[in-house]
C-alpha positions in Angstrom: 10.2 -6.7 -12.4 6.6 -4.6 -11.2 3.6 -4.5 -13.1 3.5 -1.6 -15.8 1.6 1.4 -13.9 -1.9 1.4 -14.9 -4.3 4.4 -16.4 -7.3 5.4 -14.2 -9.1 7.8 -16.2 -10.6 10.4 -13.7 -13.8 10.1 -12.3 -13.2 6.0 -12.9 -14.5 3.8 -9.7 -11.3 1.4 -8.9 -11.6 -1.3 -6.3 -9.0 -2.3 -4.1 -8.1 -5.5 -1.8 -5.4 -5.0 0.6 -4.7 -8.4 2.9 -3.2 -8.9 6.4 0.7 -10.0 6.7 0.5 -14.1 5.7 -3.2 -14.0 5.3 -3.9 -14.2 9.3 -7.0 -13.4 11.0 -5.3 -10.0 12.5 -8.2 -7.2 11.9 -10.6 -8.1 15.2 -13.8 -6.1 14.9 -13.8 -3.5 17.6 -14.9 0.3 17.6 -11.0 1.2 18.1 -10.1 -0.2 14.9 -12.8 1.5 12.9 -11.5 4.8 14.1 -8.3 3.8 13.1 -9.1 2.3 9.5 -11.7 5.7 9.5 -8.4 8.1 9.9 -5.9 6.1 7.6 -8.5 5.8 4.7 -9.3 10.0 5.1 -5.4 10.8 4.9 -5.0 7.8 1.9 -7.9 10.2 0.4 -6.6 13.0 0.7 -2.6 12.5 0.1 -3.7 10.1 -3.4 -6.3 12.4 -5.1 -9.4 9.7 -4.4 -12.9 10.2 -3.0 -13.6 6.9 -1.0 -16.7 5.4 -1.6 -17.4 3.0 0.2 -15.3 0.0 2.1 -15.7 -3.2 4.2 -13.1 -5.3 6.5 -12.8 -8.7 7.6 -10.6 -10.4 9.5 -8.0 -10.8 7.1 -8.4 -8.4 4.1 -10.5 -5.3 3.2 -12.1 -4.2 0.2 -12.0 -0.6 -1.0 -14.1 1.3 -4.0 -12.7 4.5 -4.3 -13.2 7.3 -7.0 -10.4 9.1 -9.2 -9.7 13.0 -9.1 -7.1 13.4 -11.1 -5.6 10.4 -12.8 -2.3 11.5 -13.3 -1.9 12.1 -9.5 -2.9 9.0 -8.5 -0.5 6.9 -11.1 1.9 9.6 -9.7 1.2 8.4 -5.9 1.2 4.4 -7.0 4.5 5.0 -8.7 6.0 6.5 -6.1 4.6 4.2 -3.0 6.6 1.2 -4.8 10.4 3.1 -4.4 11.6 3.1 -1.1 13.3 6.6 -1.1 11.1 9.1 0.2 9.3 11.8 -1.3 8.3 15.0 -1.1 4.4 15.9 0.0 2.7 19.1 -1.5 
């Protein structure tokens, strides 16, 4: 069974971890791979109603502190990242 879904209130500053696959040392410091985490964290803004504030990666896991929009968009988005049928986007 998943953890009950969570209220953000808007405007609310939520961190977020996200690791690498087993833990391992995959996220090797390079200009590519700030592009890339640069363009995935602009669409992850824009698709889950936050305003990224500010983030940091190491080698095996980043940190994210991101501001709420709209609350009930983002429990919306959480809720529906955790099903593995796809959805719709607005």
């Amino acid at each position: 069974m998943g953890r009950p879904l969570r209220y953000v209130p808007s405007g609310q500053l939520v961190e977020i971890t996200c690791t690498t696959v087993q833990r391992r040392f995959l996220l090797r410091p390079s200009r590519e791979l700030v592009e890339i985490i640069d363009g995935i964290l602009a669409r992850a803004a824009r698709l889950c109603a936050v305003d990224v504030v500010d983030y940091v990666v190491l080698s095996n896991h980043l940190h994210i502190l991101a501001l709420a929009r709209d609350s009930e968009a983002l429990s919306e988005e959480r809720a529906s990242a955790s099903t593995t049928t796809p959805r719709k986007r607005a």
